[in-house]
C-alpha positions as CSV (number, residue, x, y, z in Angstrom):
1,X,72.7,2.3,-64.4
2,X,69.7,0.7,-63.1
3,X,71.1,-0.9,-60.5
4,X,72.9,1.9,-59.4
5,X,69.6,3.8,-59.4
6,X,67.8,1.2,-57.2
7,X,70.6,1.4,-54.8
8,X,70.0,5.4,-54.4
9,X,66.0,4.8,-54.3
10,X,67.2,2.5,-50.9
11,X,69.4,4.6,-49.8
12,X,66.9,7.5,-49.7
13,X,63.6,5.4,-48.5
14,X,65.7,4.3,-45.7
15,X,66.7,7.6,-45.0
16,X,63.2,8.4,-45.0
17,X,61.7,6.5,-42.5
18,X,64.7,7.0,-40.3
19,X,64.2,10.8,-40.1
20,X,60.2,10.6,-40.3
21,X,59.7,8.2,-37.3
22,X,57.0,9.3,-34.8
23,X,59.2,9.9,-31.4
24,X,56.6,8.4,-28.5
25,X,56.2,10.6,-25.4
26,X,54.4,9.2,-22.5
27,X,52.6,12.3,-21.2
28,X,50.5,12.6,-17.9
29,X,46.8,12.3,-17.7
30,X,45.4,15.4,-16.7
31,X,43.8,14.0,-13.7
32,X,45.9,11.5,-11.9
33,X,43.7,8.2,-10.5
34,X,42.9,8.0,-6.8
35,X,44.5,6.0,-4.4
36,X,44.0,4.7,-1.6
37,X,45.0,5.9,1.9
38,X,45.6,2.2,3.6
39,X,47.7,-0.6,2.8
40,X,45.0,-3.1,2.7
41,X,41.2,-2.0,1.4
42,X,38.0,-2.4,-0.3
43,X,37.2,0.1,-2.6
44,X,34.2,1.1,-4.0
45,X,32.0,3.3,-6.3
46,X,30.0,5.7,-4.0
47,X,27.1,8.4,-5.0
48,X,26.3,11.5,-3.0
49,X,23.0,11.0,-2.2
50,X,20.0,12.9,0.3
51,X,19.7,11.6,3.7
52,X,16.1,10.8,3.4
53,X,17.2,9.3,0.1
54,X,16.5,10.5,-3.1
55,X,12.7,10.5,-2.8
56,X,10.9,10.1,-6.5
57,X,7.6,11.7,-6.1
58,X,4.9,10.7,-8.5
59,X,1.0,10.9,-8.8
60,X,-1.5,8.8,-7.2
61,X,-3.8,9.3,-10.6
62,X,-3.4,10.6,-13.9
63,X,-4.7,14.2,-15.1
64,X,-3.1,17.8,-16.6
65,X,-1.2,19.3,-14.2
66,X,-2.9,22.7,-13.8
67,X,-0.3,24.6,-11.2
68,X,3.4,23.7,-10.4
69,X,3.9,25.2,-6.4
70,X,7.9,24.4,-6.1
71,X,10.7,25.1,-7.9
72,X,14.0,23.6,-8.2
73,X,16.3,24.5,-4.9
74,X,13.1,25.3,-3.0
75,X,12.7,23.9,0.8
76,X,9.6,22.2,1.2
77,X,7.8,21.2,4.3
78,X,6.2,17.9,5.2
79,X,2.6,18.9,3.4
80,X,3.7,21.2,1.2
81,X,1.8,21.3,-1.9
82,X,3.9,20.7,-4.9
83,X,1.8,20.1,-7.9
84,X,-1.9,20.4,-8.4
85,X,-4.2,18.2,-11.1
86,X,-7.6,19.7,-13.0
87,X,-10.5,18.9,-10.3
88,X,-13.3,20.6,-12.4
89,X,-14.8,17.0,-13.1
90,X,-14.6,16.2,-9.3
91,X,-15.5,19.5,-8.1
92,X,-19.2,18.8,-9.7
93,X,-19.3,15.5,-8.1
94,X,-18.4,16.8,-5.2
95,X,-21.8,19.0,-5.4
96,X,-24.0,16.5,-6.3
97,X,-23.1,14.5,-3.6
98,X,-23.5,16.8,-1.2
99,X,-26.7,17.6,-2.6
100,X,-28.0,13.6,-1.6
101,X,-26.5,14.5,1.8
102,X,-28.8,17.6,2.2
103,X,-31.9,15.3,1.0
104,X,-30.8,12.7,2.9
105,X,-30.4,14.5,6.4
106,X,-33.6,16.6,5.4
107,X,-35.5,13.2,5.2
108,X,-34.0,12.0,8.7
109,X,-35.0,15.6,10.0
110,X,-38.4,15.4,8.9
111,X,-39.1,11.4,10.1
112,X,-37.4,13.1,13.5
113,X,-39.6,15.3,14.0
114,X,-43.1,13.8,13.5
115,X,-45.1,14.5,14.3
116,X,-46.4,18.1,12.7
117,X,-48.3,19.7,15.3
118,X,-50.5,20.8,12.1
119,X,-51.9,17.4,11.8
120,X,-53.3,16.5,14.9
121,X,-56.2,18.7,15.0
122,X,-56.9,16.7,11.7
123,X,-56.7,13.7,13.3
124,X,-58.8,14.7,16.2
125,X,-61.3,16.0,14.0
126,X,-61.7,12.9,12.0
127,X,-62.0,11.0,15.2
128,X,-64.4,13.4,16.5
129,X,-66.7,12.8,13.2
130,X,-66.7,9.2,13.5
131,X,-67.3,9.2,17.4
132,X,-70.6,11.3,16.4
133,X,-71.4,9.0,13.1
134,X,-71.1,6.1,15.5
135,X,-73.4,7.6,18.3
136,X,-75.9,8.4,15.5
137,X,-75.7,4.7,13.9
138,X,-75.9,3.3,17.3
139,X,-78.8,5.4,18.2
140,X,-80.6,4.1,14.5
141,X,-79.9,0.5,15.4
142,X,-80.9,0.3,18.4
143,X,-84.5,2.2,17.7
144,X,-84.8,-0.6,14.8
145,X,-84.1,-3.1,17.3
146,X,-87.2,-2.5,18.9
147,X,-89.1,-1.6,16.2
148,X,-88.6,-4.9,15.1
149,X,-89.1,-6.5,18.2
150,X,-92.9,-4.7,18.3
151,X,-93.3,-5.9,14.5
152,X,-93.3,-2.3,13.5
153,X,-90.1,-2.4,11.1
154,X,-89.1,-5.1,8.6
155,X,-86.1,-7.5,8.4
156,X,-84.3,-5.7,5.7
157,X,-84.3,-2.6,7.8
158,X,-82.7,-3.9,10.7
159,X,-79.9,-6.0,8.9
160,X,-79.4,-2.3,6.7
161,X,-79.1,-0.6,10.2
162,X,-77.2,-2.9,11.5
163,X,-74.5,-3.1,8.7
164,X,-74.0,1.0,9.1
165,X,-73.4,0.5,12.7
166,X,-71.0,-2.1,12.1
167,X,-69.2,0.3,9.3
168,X,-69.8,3.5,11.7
169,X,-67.8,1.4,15.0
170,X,-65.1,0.2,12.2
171,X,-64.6,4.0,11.1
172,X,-64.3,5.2,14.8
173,X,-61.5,2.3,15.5
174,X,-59.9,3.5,12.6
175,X,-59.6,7.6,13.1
176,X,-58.9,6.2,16.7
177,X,-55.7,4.2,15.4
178,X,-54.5,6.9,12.7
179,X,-55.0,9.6,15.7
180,X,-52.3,7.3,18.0
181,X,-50.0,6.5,15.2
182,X,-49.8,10.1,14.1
183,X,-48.8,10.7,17.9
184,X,-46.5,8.2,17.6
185,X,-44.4,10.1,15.3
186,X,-42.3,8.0,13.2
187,X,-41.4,4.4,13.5
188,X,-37.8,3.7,14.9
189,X,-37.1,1.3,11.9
190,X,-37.7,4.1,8.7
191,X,-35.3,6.6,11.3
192,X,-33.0,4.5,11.1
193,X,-32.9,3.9,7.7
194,X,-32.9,7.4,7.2
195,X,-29.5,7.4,9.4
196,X,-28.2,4.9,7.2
197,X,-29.0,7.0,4.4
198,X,-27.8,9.9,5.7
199,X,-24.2,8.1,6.8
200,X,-23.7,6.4,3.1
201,X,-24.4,10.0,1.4
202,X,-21.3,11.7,3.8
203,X,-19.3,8.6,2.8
204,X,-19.7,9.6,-0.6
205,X,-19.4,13.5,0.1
206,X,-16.2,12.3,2.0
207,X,-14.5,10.0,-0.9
208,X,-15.3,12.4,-3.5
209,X,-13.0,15.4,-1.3
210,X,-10.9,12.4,-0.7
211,X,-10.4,12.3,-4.4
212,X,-10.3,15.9,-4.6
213,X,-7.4,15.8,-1.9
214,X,-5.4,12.8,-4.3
215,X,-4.9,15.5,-7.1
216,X,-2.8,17.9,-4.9
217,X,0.1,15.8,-4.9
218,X,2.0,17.1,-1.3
219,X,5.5,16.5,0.3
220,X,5.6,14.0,3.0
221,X,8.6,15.2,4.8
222,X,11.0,18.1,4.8
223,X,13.5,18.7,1.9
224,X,14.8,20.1,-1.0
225,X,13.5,20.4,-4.2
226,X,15.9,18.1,-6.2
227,X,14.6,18.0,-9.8
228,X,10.8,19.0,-11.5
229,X,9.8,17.0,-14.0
230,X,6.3,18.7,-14.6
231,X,5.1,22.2,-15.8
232,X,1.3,23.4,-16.2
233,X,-0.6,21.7,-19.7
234,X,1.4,18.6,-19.2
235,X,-0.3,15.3,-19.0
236,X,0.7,13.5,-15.8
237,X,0.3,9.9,-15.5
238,X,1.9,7.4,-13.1
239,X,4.8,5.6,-15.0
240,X,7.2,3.3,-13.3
241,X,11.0,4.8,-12.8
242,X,9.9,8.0,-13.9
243,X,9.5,10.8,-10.8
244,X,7.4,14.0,-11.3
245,X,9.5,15.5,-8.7
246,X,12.7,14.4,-6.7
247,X,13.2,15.6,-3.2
248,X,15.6,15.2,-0.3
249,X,16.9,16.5,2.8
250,X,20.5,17.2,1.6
251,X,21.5,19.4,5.1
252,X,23.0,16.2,6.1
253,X,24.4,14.1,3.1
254,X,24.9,10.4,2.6
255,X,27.2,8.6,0.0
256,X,26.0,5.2,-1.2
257,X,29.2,3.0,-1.5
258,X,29.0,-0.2,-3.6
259,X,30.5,-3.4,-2.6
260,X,31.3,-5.8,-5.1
261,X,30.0,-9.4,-4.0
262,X,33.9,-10.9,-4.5
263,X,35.0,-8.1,-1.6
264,X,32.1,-8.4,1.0
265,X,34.5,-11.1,2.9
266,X,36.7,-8.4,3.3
267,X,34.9,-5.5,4.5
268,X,34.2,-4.7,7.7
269,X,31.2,-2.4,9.8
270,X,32.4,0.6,11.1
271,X,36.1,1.0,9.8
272,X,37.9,3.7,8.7
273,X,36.3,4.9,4.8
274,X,37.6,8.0,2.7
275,X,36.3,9.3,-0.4
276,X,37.5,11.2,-3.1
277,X,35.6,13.1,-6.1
278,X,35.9,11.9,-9.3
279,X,38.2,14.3,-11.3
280,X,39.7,15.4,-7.7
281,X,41.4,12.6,-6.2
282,X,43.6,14.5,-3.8
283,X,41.0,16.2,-1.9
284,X,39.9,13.4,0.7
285,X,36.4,12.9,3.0
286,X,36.2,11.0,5.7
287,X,33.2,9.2,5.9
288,X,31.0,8.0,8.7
289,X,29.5,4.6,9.0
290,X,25.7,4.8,8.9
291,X,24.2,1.5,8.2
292,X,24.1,-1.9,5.9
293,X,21.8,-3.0,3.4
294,X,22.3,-6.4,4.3
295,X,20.2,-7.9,0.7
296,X,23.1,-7.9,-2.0
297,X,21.0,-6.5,-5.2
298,X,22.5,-6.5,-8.8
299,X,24.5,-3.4,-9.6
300,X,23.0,-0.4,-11.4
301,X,25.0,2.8,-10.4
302,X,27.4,2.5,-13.4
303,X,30.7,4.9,-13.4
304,X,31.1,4.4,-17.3
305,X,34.8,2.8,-16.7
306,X,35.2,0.8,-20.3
307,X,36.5,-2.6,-17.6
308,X,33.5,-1.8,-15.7
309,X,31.4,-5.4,-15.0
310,X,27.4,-5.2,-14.9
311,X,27.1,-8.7,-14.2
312,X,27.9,-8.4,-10.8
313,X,26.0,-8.1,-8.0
314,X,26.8,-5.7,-4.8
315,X,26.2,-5.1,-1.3
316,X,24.9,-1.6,-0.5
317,X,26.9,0.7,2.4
318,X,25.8,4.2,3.5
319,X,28.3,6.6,5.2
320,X,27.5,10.2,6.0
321,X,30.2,12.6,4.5
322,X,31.1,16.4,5.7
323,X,31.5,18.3,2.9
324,X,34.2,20.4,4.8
325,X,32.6,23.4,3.2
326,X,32.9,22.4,-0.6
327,X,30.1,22.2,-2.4
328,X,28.6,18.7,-2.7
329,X,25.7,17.7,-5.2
330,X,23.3,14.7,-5.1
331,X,24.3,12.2,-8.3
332,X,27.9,13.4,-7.6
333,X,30.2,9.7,-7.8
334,X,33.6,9.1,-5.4
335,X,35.7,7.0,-5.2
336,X,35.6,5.1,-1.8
337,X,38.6,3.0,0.1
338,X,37.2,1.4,3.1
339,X,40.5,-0.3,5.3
340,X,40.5,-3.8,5.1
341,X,43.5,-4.4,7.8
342,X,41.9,-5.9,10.8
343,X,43.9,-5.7,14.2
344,X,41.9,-7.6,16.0
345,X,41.9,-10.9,14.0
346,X,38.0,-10.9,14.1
347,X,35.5,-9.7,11.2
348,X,32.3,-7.7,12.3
């Protein structure tokens, strides 16, 4: 019996797994892999990029961001303001400063125009008094002088005299000297000063607006607003690989095509390239040469392929693509075939 039973237990797994075996299909993948249009090429992964580049812009000093001017999708001109940082701090600098220049160009003012016409009649009177004191210390003197000589007035009297006249003529040089400086107005050294004074306090007024200009961060040429990384309240600093705002001039765009380092003996300027989207390989765009970047860098536009190498290194093409009136966006990846068959025998 037990035999006879193991025999039927067989029997029955082997008709099991006969029946129950997984039948293998080998289906399609919904999007079929590009290929390429010539018999011999060098292909590439490309990135739809702005004509100017995709420029990262960023702020020249850190502060809150007060105002946001752009939006995403907005065309900006070449000084545009885009973003604008708290100034109150600067803006009360910027008084003070301009408060030394006033003092500074009212002191140059004032040593310009010495001198007061209110002070001469001073002057003139102090000179007139000691012209009179003199006249009148002369006139003692002198009268002692021959006193003395007759042996009518003492020794003591005459030296006394004689010391007052002395003081009297030194008084009269003296309101004859401040009378000529005061007409001589100011001396051409403290003017200048002044100037100087005057020229470092609008340097000062002028790097404080300077400042002031730094924290309205503008556009530098004409585009599109890409991507806005900043809203009003947020702290902006001035981190590497980190853009406030992206913008580029995408009427005309570029695709940057990357050449791996074991197929740059093979590819040549100016032939024919196509390119196809990634997840629409049968819709092709011919592609223009533009330029090289002749300094092979190591590669960092990754396509996420699981065979994809990183250790390579890559030589950088640009081509400029017509969209053909599809819709093209900037970070967009292609496939690229550039022909590698070369008539001519030569390499460019």
């Amino acid at each position: 019996v037990i035999p006879g039973l193991a025999a039927v237990l067989l029997g029955f797994g082997v008709f099991h797994v006969v029946t129950s075996r997984q039948v293998w299909t080998k289906d399609r993948p919904p999007v079929d892999p590009p290929s390429t249009p010539f018999p011999q090429t060098v292909a590439g992964a490309g990135m739809v990029e702005a004509q100017t580049e995709n420029i990262a812009v960023g702020s020249p000093v850190g502060g809150v961001a007060v105002e946001v001017f752009i939006e995403v999708g907005q065309r900006v001109g070449a000084g545009e303001a885009l973003f604008r940082l708290d100034d109150r701090q600067l803006q009360a600098e910027l008084k003070v400063q301009e408060a030394a220049l006033d003092r500074a160009q009212a002191e140059l003012a004032r040593l310009e125009n010495q001198p007061r016409k209110e002070e001469l009649p001073i002057k003139e009177a102090s000179l007139h008094e000691a012209e009179a004191n003199f006249a009148s210390q002369q006139y003692e003197y002198r009268r002692i002088q021959t006193l003395y000589g007759s042996g009518a007035a003492e020794e003591a009297e005459l030296q006394r005299r004689e010391q007052a006249f002395r003081a009297a003529e030194a008084q009269l040089a003296r309101a004859r000297a401040e009378l000529e400086l005061t007409q001589a107005g100011s001396w051409e050294f403290d003017r200048s000063l002044a100037r100087t004074a005057v020229a470092q306090a609008e340097a000062h007024v002028e790097q404080v607006r300077t400042e002031l200009g730094r924290l309205v961060v503008r556009a530098l040429v004409d585009g599109e607003v890409l991507q806005v990384n900043v809203l009003p309240g947020e702290f902006v600093g001035a981190p590497a690989g980190q853009p406030l705002i992206v913008l580029g001039n995408i009427r005309q765009l570029h695709v940057r095509v990357d050449i791996d380092e074991h197929d740059i003996p093979r590819f040549r300027k100016g032939a024919p390239a196509k390119a196809m989207l990634k997840g629409s390989p049968r819709e092709e765009f011919t592609l223009q040469f533009v330029r090289v970047e002749p300094f092979v860098i190591p590669k960092r536009s990754l396509t996420g392929d699981v065979t994809e190498r990183v250790d390579t290194r890559v030589l950088q093409v640009i081509y400029s693509i017509d969209p053909r009136g599809k819709e093209l966006y900037v970070g967009q990846q292609m496939d690229v075939f550039v022909d590698a068959d070369d008539p001519s025998g030569t390499r460019n």
